[in-house]
C-alpha positions as MATLAB code, in Angstrom:
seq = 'XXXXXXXXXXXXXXXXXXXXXXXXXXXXXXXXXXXXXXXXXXXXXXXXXXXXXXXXXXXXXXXXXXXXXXXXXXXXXXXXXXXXXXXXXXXXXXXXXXXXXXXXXXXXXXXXXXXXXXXXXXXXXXXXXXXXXXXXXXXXXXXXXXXXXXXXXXXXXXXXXXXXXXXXXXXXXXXXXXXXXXXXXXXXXXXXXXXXXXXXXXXXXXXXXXXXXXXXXXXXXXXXXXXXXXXXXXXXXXXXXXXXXXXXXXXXXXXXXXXXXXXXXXXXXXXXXXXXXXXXXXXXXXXXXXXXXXXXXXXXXXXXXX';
ca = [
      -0.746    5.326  -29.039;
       0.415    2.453  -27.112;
      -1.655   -1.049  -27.772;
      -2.660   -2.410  -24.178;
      -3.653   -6.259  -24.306;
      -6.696   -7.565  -20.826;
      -6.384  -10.857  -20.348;
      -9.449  -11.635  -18.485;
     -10.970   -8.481  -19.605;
     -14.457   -9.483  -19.126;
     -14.668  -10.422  -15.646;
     -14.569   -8.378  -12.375;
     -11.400   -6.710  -11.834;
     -10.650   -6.855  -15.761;
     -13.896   -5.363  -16.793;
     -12.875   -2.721  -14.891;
      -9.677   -1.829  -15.895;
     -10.843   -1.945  -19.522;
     -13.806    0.486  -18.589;
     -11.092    3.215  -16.961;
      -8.242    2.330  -20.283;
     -10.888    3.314  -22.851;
     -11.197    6.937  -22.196;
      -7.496    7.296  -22.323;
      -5.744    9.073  -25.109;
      -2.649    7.722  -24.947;
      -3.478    3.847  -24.937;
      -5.198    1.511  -27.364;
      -7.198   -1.355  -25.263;
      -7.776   -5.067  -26.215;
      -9.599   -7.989  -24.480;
      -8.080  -11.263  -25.039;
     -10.779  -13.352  -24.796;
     -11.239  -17.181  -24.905;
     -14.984  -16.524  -26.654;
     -15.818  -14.711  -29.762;
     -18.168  -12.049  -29.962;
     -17.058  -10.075  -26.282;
     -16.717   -6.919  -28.675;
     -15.260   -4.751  -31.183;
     -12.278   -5.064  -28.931;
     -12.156   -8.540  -28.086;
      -9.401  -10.578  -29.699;
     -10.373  -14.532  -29.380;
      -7.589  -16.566  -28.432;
      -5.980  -20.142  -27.393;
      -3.932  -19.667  -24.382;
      -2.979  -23.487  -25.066;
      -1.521  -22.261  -27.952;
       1.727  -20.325  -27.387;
       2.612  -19.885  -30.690;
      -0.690  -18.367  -31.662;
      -0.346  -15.827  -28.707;
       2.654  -14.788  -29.672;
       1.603  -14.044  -33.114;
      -1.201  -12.375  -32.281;
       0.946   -9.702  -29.935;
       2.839   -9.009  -32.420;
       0.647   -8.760  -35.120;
      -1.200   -6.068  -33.237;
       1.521   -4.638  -31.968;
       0.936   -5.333  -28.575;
       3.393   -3.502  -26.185;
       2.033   -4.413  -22.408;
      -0.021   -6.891  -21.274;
      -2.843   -6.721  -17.815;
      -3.042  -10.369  -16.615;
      -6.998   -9.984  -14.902;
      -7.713  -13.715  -14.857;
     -10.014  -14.814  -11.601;
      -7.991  -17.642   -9.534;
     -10.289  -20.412  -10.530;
      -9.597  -23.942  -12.598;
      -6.527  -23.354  -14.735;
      -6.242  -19.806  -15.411;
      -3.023  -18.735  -13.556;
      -1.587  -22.231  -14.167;
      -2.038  -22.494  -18.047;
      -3.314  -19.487  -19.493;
      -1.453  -16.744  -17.346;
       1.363  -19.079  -17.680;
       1.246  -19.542  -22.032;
       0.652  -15.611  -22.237;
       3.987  -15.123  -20.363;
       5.829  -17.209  -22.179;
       3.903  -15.535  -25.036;
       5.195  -12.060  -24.285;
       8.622  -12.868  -24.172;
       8.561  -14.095  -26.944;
       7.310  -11.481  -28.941;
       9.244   -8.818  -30.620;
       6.347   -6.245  -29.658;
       6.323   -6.883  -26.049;
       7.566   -5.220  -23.067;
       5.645   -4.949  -20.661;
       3.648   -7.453  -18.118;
       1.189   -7.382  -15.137;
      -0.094  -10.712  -13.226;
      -2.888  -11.160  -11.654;
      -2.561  -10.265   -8.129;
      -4.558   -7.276   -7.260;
      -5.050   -8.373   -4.227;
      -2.290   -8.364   -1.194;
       1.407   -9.478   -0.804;
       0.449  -13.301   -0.094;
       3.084  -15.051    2.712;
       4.905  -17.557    0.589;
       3.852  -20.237    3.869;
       0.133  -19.768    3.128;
       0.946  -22.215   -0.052;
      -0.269  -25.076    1.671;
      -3.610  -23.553    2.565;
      -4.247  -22.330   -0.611;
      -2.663  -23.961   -3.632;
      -3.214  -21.929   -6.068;
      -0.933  -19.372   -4.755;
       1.762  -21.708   -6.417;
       1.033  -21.195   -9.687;
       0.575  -17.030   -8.544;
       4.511  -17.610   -6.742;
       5.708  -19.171  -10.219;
       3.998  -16.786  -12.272;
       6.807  -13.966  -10.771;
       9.551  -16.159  -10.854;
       8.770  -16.279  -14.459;
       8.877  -13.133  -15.040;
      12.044  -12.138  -12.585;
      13.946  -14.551  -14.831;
      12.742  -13.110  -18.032;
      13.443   -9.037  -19.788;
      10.174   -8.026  -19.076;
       9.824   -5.210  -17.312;
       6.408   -6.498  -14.704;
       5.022   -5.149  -11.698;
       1.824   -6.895   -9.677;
      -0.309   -4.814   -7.888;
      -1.311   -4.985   -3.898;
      -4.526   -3.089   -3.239;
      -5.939   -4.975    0.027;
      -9.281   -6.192    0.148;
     -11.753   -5.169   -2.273;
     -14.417   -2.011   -1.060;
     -16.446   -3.473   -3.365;
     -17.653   -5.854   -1.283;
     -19.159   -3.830    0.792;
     -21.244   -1.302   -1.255;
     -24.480   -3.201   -2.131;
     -26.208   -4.009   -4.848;
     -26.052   -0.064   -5.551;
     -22.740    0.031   -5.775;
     -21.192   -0.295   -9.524;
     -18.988   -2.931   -9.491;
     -18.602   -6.646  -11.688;
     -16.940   -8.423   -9.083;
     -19.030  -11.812   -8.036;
     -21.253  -10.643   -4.526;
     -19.583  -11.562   -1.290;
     -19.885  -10.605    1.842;
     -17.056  -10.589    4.454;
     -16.704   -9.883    7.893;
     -19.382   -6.991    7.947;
     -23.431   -7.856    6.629;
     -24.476   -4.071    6.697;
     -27.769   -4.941    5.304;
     -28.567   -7.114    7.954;
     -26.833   -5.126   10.506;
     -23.937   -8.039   11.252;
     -20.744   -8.725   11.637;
     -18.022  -11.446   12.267;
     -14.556   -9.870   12.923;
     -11.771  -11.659   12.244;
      -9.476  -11.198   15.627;
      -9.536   -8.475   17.683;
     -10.454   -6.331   14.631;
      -7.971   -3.953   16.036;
      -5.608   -4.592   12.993;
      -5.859   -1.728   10.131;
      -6.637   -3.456    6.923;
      -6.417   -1.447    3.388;
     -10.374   -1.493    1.684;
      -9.557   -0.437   -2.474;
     -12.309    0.113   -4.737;
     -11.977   -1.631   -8.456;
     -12.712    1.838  -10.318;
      -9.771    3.425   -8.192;
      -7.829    0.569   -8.416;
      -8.235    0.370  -12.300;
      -7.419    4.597  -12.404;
      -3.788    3.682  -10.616;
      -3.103    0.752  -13.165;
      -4.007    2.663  -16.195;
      -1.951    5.702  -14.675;
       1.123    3.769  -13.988;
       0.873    2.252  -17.499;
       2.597    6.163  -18.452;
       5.442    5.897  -15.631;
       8.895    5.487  -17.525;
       9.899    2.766  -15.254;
       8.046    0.114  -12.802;
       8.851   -1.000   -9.318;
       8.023   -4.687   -9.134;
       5.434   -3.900   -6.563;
       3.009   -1.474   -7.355;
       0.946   -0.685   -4.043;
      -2.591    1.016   -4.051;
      -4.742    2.436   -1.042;
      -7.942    3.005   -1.066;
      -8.334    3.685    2.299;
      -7.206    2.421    6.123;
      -9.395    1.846    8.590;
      -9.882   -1.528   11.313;
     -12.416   -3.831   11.063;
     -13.409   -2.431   14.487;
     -13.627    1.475   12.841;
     -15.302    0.078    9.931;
     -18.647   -1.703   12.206;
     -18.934    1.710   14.338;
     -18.533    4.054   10.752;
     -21.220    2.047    9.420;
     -23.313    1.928   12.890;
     -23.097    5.494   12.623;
     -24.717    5.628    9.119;
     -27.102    2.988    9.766;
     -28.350    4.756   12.711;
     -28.364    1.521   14.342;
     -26.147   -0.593   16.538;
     -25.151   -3.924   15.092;
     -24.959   -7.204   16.539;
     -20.560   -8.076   16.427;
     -19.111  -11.288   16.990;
     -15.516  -11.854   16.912;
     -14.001  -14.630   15.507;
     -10.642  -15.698   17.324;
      -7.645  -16.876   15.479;
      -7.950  -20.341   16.864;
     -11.357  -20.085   15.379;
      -9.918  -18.889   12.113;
      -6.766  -21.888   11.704;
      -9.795  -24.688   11.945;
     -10.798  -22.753    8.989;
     -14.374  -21.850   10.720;
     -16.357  -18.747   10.558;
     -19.569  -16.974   12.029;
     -22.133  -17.499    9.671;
     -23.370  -14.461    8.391;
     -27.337  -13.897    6.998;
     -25.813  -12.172    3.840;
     -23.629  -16.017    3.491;
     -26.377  -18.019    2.681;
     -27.043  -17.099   -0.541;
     -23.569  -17.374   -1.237;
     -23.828  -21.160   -0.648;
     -25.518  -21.859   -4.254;
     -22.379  -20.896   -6.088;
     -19.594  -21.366   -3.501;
     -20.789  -24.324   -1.024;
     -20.343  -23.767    2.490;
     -17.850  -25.745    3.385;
     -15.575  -24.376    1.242;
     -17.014  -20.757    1.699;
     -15.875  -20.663    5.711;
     -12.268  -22.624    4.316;
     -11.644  -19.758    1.926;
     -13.184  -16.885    3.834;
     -11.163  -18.427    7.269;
      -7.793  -17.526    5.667;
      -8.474  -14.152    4.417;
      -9.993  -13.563    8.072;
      -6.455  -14.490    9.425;
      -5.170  -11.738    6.368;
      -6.625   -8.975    7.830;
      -6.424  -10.216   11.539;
      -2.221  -10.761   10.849;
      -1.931   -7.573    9.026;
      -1.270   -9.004    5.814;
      -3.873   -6.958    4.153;
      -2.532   -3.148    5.106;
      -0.889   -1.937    2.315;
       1.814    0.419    3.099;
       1.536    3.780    2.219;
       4.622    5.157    2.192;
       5.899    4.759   -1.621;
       2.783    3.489   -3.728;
       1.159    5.527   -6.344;
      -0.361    7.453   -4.341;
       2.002    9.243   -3.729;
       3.116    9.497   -7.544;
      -0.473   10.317   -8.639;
      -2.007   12.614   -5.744;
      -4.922   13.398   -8.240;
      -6.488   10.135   -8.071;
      -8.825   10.535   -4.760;
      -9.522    7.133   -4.137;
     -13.224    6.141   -2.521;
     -13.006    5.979    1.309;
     -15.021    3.271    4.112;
     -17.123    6.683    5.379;
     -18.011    8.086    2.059;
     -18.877    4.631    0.844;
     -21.287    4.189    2.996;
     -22.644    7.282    3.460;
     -23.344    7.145   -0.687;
     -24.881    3.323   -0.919;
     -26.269    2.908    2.586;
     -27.618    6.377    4.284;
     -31.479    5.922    4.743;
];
């Protein structure tokens, strides 16, 4: 039984991977957790406190860590940052993921978004360390799209495509084929990969491959409806300026406008630049053919037929 250490394990991505790692034989799952009292599992920690995170892998034997952490306030720059220095530290530790789970970011896009910086330095880290580490490039999150009937603990959002309000706002042409990964599939490839005998340092998932373009007439066809498109053009996009959806607004509350279209802008430009297609040729697909991850059609023919 190997002992398998979520940072993060609580929130979206995390939750989810803990969820899929607990009805595995072979693995032993904990949730590092800043909080008491996130269960049985749930081992409360400092990440300001190296030392104590080093003690506490090795007192329970801890042999890989899953980084999970959301990219918000200091997570990736202090507490994915102690952990790693944590794990090589410890005697019981071998193995590391970051949090990524997401795409293969453009090293330019650093002055955009900042906190890629402390994501860059978080894999120099490990390159220069004897961890064995891989981070994991899934595309954009299915998720997103499936509705409040879709499982999923990932915060609401809606991008590009409002299917309940029959909408959308595609990023360039929408000719560009962008990879769409559901968290529950994702999650199945991590925990599989956790029994390969040696990692690549990019561990590439897809869901499934379809344009932006595909994915408005797939879910016309569902819908039974047509719905009304706009395209937003990459000039559009670089003044960090998006169509306002009806599905944004109540996205405002949490994540204020402004800052909304800024965010939302450059992960338009993502999927319009082809950043966001994960390739298929050598991921884990291809080294676990058993996993049959959720596609665009069948998600929508499951969470939003009649």
């Amino acid at each position: 039984m190997v002992n398998v250490a979520i940072a993060g394990g609580t929130g979206g991505v995390g939750r989810a991977i803990v969820e899929v790692l607990e009805s595995s034989s072979s693995h032993r799952a904990f949730i590092l957790s800043r909080k008491p009292g996130d269960g049985s599992q749930a081992i409360t920690v400092d990440y300001l406190d190296i030392d104590g995170l080093v003690a506490i892998l090795e007192s329970h034997k801890i042999h890989t860590v899953i980084s999970a952490f959301a990219v918000e306030g200091d997570s990736l720059a202090v507490s994915q940052m102690n952990l790693i220095k944590a794990a090589i530290r410890s005697e019981e530790t071998n193995r590391f993921i970051p949090s990524g789970f997401a795409i293969p970011y453009p090293r330019e896009t650093r002055k955009f978004l900042p906190q890629l910086n402390d994501y860059f330095a978080a894999i120099e880290t490990l390159k220069a360390s004897d961890l064995e580490w891989t981070i994991f490039h899934n595309g954009i999150f299915l998720d997103y799209f499936g509705g409040p009937g879709m499982k999923s603990y990932l915060k609401p959002n809606v991008f590009a495509i409002d299917i309940a309000n029959k909408v959308a706002a595609i990023p360039g042409t929408g000719d560009v084929p962008v990879t769409f990964t559901y968290t529950f599939d994702l999650a199945q490839f991590v925990v599989a990969s956790l029994d390969l005998d040696l990692w690549e340092e990019e561990s590439r998932v897809v869901g499934d491959e379809v344009t932006w373009n595909q994915f408005v007439r797939l879910a016309e066809e569902v819908a039974g409806s047509k719905f009304t498109t706009h395209y937003d053009s990459i000039e559009k996009l670089k003044q960090f300026e998006i169509t306002e959806l009806p599905g944004h607004v109540a996205l405002y509350e949490h994540f204020p406008k402004k800052a909304f279209q800024w965010f939302m802008s450059i992960f338009g430009l993502f999927t319009a630049d082809g950043s966001s297609c994960i390739a298929r040729e050598g991921s884990l697909n291809e080294r676990f053919p058993d996993i049959k991850p959720l596609t665009v059609r069948a998600m929508l023919e499951t969470y939003w037929r009649d």
